[in-house]
C-alpha positions as CSV (number, residue, x, y, z in Angstrom):
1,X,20.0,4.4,8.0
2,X,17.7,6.4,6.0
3,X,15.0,8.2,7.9
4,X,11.8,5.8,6.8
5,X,8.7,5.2,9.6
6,X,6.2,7.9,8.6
7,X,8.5,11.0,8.0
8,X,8.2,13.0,4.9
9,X,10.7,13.5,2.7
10,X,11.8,17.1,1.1
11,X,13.5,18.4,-1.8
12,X,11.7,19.1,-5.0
13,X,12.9,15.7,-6.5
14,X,12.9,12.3,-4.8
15,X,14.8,9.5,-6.7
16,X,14.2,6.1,-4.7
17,X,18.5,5.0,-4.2
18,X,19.5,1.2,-3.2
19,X,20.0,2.4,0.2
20,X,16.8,4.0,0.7
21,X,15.5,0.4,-0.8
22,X,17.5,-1.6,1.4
23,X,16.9,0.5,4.3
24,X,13.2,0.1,3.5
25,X,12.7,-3.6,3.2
26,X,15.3,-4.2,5.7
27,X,12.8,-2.4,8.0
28,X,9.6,-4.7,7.1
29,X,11.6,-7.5,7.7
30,X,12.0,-6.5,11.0
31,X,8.5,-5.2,11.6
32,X,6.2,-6.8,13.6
33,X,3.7,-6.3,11.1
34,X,6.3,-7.0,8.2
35,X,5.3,-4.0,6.1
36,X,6.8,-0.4,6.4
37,X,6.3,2.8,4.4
38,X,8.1,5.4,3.3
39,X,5.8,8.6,2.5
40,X,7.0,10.1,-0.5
41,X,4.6,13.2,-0.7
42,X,6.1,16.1,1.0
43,X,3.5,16.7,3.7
44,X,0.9,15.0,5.5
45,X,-2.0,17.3,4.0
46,X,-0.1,16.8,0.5
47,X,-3.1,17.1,-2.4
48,X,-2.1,13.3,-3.8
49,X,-0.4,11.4,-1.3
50,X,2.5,8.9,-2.7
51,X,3.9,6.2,-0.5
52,X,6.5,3.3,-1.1
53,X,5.4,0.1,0.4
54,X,7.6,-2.3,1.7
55,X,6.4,-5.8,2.2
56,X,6.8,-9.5,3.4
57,X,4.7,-12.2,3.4
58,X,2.7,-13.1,6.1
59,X,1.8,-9.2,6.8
60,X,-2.1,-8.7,7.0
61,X,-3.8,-6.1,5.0
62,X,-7.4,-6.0,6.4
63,X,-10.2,-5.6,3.5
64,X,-11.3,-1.9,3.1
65,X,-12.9,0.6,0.9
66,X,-11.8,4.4,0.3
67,X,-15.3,5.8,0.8
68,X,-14.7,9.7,-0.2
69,X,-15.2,10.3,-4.2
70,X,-11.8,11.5,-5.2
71,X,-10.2,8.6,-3.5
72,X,-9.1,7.2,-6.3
73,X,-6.1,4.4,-5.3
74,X,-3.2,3.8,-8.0
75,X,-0.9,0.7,-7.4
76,X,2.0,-0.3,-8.8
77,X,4.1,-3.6,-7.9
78,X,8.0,-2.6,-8.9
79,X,9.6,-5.6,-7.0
80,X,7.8,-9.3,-6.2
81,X,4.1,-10.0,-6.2
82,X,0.5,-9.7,-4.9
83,X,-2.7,-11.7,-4.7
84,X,-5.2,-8.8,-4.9
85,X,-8.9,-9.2,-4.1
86,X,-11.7,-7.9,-5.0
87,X,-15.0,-8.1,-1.9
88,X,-18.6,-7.6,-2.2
89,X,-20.2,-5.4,0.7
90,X,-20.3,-9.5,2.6
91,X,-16.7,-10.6,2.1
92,X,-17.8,-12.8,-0.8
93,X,-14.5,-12.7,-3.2
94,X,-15.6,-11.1,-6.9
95,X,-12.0,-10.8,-8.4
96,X,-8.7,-12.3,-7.5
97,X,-5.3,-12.0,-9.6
98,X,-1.6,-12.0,-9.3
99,X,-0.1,-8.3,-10.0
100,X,3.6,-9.0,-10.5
101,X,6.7,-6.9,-11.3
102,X,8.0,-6.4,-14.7
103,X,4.6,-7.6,-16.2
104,X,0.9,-5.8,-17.7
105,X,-0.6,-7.1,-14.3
106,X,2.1,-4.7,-12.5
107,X,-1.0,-1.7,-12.4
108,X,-3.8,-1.4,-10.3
109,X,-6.1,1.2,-10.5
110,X,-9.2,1.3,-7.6
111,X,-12.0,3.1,-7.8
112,X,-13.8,4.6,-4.2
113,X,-15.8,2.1,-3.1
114,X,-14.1,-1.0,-3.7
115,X,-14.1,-3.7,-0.9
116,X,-10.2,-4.9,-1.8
117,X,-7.1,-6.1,-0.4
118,X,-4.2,-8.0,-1.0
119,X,-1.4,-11.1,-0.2
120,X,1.9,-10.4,-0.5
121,X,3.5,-13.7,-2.3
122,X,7.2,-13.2,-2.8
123,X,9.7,-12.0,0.3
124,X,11.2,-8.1,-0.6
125,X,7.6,-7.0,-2.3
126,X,7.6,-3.1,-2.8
127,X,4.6,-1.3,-4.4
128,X,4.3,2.4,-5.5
129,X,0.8,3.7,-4.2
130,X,-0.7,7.0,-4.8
131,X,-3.9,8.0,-3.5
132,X,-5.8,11.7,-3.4
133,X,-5.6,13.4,-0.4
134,X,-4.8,15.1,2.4
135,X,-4.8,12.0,4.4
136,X,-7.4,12.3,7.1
137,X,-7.2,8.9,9.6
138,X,-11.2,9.3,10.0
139,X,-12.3,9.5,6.8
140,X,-9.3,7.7,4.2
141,X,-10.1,3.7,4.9
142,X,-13.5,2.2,5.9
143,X,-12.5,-1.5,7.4
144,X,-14.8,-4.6,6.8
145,X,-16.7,-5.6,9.5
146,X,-16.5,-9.4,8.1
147,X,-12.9,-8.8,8.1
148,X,-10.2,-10.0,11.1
149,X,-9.1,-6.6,13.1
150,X,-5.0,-6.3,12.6
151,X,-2.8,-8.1,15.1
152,X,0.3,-8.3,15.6
């Protein structure tokens, strides 16, 4: 199996194979919390930090804002499809819409600040993300408070 579960990858060029895509989904499937990622940046204190995410339905992704200025959050759905959600400061829902692969509604670009977060609708869902960094555990993701805590 390809090494996945939080370790970075090296070499100058990554090219995402069927195996490392296989390996990847065939790990949320068997995750408790039925997501897993696969950090593509180089290091953990990389300047712009680029993960694969692999998804089933069912997982939870608690609401939350990326409170530091640059932290700019790019999404791209390249297999399956999300229900992403847009909060005001209350949980009150502003925005909703279906971002799904092979279509315009593929991209999704967040600004800091945004309350959002997201469904996954279709089994196999895998997203590119990319996010400034370094990634700092304290300071990346502020949860809702209106929002369930994870379980799992």
């Amino acid at each position: 199996m390809t090494k996945l579960a939080f370790e970075n990858i090296s070499g100058s060029v990554f090219n995402l194979d069927e195996n490392q895509l296989e390996d990847g989904l065939s790990a949320s499937r068997n995750s408790p919390r039925k997501r897993f990622i696969l950090p593509i940046h180089r290091t953990q204190n990389a300047t712009v930090q680029r993960m694969i995410n692999f998804m089933q339905p069912g997982t939870y992704i608690r609401p939350h804002l990326h409170p530091r200025a640059h932290a700019c959050e790019s999404i791209v759905v390249f297999k399956g499809a999300i229900r992403f959600k847009v909060y005001d400061e209350n949980g009150r829902i502003l925005q909703k819409f279906i971002a799904r692969a092979g279509t315009a509604s593929a991209v999704l670009d967040i600004e800091p600040n945004v309350w959002h977060g997201f469904d996954v609708l279709e089994p196999d869902t895998v997203l590119f993300e990319s996010k400034m960094g370094p990634y700092d555990v304290e300071l990346d993701k502020i949860f809702a408070p209106w929002a369930p805590k994870e379980t799992f």
